[in-house]
C-alpha atoms as a printed R data frame, in Angstrom:
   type eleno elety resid chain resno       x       y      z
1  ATOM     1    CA   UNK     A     1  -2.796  -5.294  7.952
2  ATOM     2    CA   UNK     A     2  -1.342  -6.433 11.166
3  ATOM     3    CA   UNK     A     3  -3.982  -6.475 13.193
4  ATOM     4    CA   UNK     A     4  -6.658  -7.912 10.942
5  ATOM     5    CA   UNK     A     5  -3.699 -10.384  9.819
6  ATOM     6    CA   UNK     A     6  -4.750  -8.847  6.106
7  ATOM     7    CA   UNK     A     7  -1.867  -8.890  2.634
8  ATOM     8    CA   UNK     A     8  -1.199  -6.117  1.262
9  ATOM     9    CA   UNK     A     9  -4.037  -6.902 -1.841
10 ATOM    10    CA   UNK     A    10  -7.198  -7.884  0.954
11 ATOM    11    CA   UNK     A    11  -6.460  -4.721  2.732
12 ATOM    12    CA   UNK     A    12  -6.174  -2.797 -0.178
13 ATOM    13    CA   UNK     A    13  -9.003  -4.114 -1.885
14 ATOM    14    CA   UNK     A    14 -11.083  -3.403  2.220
15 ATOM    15    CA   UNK     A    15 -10.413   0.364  1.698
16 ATOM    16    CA   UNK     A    16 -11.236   0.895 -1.862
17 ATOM    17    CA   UNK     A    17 -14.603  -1.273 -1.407
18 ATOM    18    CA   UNK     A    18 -15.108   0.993  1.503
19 ATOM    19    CA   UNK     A    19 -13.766   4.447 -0.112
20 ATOM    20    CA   UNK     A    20 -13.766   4.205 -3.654
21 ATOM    21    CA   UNK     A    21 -11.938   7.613 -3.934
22 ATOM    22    CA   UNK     A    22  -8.504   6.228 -2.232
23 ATOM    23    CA   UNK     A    23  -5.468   6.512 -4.267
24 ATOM    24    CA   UNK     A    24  -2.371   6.192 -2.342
25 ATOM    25    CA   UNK     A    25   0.737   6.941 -3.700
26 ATOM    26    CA   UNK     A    26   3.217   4.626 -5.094
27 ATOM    27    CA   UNK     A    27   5.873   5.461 -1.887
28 ATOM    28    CA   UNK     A    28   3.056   4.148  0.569
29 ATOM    29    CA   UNK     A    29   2.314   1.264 -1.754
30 ATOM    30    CA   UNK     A    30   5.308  -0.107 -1.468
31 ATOM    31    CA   UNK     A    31   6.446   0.327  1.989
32 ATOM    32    CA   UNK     A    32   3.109  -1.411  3.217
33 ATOM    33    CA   UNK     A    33   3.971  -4.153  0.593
34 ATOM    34    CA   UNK     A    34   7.757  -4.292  2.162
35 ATOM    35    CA   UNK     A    35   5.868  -4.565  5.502
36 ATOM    36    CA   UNK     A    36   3.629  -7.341  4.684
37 ATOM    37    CA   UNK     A    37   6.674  -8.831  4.219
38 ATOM    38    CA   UNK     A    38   7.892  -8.186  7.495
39 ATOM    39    CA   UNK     A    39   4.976  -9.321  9.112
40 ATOM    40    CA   UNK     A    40   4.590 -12.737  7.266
41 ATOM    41    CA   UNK     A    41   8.610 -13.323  8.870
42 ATOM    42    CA   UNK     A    42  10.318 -12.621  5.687
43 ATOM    43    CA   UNK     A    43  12.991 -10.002  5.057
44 ATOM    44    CA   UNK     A    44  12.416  -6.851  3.152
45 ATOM    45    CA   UNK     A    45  14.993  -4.712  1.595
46 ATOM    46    CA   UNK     A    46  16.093  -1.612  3.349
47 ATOM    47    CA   UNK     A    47  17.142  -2.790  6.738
48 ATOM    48    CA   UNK     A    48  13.892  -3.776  8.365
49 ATOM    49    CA   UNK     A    49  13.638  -6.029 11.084
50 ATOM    50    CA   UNK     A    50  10.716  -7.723 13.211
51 ATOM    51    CA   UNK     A    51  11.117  -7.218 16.298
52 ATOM    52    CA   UNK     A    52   8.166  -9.596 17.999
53 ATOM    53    CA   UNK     A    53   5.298  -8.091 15.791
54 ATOM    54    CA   UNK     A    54   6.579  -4.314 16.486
55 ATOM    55    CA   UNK     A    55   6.918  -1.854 14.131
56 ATOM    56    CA   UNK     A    56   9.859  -2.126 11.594
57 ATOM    57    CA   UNK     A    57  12.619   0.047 11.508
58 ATOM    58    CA   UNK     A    58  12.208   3.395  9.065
59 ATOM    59    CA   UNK     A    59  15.313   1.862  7.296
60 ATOM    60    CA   UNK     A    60  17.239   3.968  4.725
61 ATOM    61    CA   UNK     A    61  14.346   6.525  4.092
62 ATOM    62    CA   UNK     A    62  14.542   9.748  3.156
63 ATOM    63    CA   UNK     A    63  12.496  12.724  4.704
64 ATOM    64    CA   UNK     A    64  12.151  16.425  3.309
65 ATOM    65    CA   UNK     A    65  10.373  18.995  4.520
């Protein structure tokens, strides 16, 4: 997405044409959507800020093991 400058909905629509089978789950869906937002300037909830086109921050996200 941020190298092809792609939305969330082109660059989901890229891999599906290319790999029918994909079905990510609805965690992943959304951060990439909160990240398109990020890298069109916006502001997404949880905390994220663009830095010059870096990565955004992991925000409040929880990780188990």
């Amino acid at each position: 997405m941020r190298y092809h400058a792609m939305s969330y909905a082109s660059a989901s629509s890229y891999v599906v044409r290319r790999r029918a089978c994909v079905k990510p789950n609805r965690g992943f869906v959304r951060t990439l959507q909160e990240w398109e937002v990020v890298l069109a300037g916006g502001s997404a909830s949880g905390g994220y800020v663009n830095s010059g086109g870096q990565r955004p921050g992991m925000g409040p996200r929880r990780f188990t093991t």
